[in-house]
C-alpha positions in Angstrom: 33.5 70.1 -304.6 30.8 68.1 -303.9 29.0 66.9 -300.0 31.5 64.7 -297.6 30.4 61.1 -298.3 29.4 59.4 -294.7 32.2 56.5 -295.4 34.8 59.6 -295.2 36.8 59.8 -291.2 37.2 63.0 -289.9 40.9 62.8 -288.2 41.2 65.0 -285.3 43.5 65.6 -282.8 42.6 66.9 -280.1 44.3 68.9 -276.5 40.1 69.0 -275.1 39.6 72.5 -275.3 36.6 74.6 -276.3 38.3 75.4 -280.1 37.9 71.9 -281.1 34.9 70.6 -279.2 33.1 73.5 -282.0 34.9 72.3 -284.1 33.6 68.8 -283.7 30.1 70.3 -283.2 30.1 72.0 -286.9 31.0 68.5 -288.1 28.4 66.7 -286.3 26.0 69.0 -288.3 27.3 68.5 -291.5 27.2 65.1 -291.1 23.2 65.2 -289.4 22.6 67.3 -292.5 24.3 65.0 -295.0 21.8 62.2 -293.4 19.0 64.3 -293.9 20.1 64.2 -297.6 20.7 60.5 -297.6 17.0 60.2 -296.5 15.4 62.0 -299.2 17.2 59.4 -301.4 17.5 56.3 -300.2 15.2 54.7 -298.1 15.8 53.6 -294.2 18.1 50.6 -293.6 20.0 51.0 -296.8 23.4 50.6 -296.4 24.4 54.7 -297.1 22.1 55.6 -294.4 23.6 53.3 -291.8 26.9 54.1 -292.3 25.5 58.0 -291.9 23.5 57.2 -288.7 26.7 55.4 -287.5 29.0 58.5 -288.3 26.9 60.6 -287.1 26.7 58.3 -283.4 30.2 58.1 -283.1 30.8 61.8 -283.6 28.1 62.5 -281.0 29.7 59.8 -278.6 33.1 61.4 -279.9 31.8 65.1 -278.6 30.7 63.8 -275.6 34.3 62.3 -274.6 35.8 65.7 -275.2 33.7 67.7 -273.0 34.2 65.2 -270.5 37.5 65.6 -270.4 37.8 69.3 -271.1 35.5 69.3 -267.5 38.1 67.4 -266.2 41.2 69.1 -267.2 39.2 72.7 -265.9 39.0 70.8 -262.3 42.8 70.0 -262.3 43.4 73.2 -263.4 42.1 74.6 -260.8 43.5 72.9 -258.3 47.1 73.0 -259.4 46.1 76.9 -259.5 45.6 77.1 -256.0 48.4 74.2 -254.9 50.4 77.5 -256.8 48.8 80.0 -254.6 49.6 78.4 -251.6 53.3 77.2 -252.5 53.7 81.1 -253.7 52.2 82.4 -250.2 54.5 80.3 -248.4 57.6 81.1 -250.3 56.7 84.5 -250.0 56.9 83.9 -246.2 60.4 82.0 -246.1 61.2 84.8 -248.2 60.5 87.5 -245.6 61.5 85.5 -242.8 65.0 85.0 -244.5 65.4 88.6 -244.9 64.8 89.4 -241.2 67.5 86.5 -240.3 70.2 88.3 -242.9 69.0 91.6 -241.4 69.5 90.7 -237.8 72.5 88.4 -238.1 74.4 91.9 -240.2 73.0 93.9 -237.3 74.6 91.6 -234.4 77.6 91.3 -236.6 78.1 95.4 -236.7 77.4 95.6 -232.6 80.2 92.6 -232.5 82.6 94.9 -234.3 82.3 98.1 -232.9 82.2 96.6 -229.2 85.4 98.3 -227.5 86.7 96.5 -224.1 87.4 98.4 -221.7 88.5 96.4 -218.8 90.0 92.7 -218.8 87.6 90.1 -217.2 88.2 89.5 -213.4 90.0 86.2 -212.3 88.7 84.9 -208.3 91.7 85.7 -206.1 91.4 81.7 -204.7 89.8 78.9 -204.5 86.3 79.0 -203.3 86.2 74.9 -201.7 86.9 75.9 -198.4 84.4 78.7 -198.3 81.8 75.9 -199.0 83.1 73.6 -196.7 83.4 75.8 -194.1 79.2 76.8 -194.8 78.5 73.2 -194.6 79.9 72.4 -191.0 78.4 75.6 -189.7 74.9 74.4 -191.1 75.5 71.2 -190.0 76.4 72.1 -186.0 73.2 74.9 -186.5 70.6 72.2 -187.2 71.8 70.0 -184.3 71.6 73.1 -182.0 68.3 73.6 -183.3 67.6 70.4 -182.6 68.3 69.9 -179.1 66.9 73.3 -178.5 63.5 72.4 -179.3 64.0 68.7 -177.4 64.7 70.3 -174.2 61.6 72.9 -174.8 59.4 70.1 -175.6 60.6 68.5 -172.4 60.0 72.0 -170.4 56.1 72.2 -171.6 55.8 68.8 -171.0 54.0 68.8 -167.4 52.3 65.0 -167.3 53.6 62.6 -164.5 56.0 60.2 -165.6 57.5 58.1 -162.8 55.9 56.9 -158.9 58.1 59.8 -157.5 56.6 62.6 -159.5 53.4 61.2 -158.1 54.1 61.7 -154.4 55.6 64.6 -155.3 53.1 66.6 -156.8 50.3 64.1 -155.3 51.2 63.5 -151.9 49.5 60.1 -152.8 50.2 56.5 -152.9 50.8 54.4 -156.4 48.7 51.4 -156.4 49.5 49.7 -159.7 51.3 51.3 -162.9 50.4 49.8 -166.6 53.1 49.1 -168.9 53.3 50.6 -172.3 51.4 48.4 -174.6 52.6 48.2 -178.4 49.8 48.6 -180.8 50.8 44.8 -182.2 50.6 43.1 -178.8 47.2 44.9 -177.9 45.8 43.8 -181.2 47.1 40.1 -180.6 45.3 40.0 -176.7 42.0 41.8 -177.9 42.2 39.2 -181.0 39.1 36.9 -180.0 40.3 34.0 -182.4 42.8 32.6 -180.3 40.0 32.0 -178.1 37.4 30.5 -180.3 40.3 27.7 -181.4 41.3 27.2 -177.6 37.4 26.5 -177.0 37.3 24.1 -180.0 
């Protein structure tokens, strides 16, 4: 059988792994090899040798393709190998989690059963409204006593003169003028000098 002419197509398949990137290697070699023949024979920019040259570029461009991809079929590999590790890990955990729930809930269940009463539950002899009510009119009548306890205290401590009496009482003197109580809002309104300024004006 003789040498593969450079007009013949290799047809390949390929999944882009390492078996048939070699593969396309050992025919890129024949075929460099066939053009190194070709050469001997004919001279360059005869048809044959073209047609070789072109084979032999399109198997090299062909080559090229396949190891990209083969590079890019390792990277998603990988990654769906540890998007697997991960989902694994955290099954494992639902897993182990699961079994302490089943564990627990068995446990509780057990206790549940073998629980034995010994007593019935206690019912209040009556109703406990008036008890309440009864708390709140006894706080009430406290915090008015309270109250007017510490009014009349404050009014005890309290040794200022109030009235004209207490004055000639304690005194022994005299009142010559008392000063009403001023509220804060009529003070400000006489010491307000505006009112004068637009009387003057």
């Amino acid at each position: 059988m003789g040498p593969r002419t450079p007009d013949e197509e290799v047809p390949i398949t390929t999944p882009r792994d390492g078996t048939t990137i070699g593969f396309l290697k050992a025919q890129l070699i024949e075929r460099q090899m066939e053009l190194s023949q070709l050469r001997q024979v004919y001279r360059e920019g005869t048809s044959r040798v073209r047609q070789a040259e072109a084979s032999v570029q399109k198997l090299r461009r062909r080559i090229e393709m396949e190891v990209a991809a083969q590079a890019a079929n390792e990277t998603t590999l990988l990654a769906l190998e540890r998007d697997l590790r991960a989902t694994e890990t955290v099954y494992l955990e639902l897993r182990k989690k699961l079994n302490q729930i089943d564990l627990f809930l068995d446990m509780n269940r057990r206790q549940v059963q073998s629980r034995i009463v010994i007593e019935p539950a206690l019912t209040p002899r009556g109703s406990e409204w008036k008890r309440k009510v009864a708390i709140g009119v006894l706080g009430a009548l406290a915090s008015l006593v309270l109250g007017l306890g510490l009014a009349g205290y404050r009014e005890y401590v309290d040794h200022s003169l109030q009235t004209e009496d207490d004055v000639k009482r304690y005194l022994g003197m005299e009142v010559l003028a008392t000063i009403p109580e001023v509220r804060h809002g009529e003070l400000r309104v006489a010491t307000d000098p505006l009112p004068l300024i637009s009387q003057d004006g």
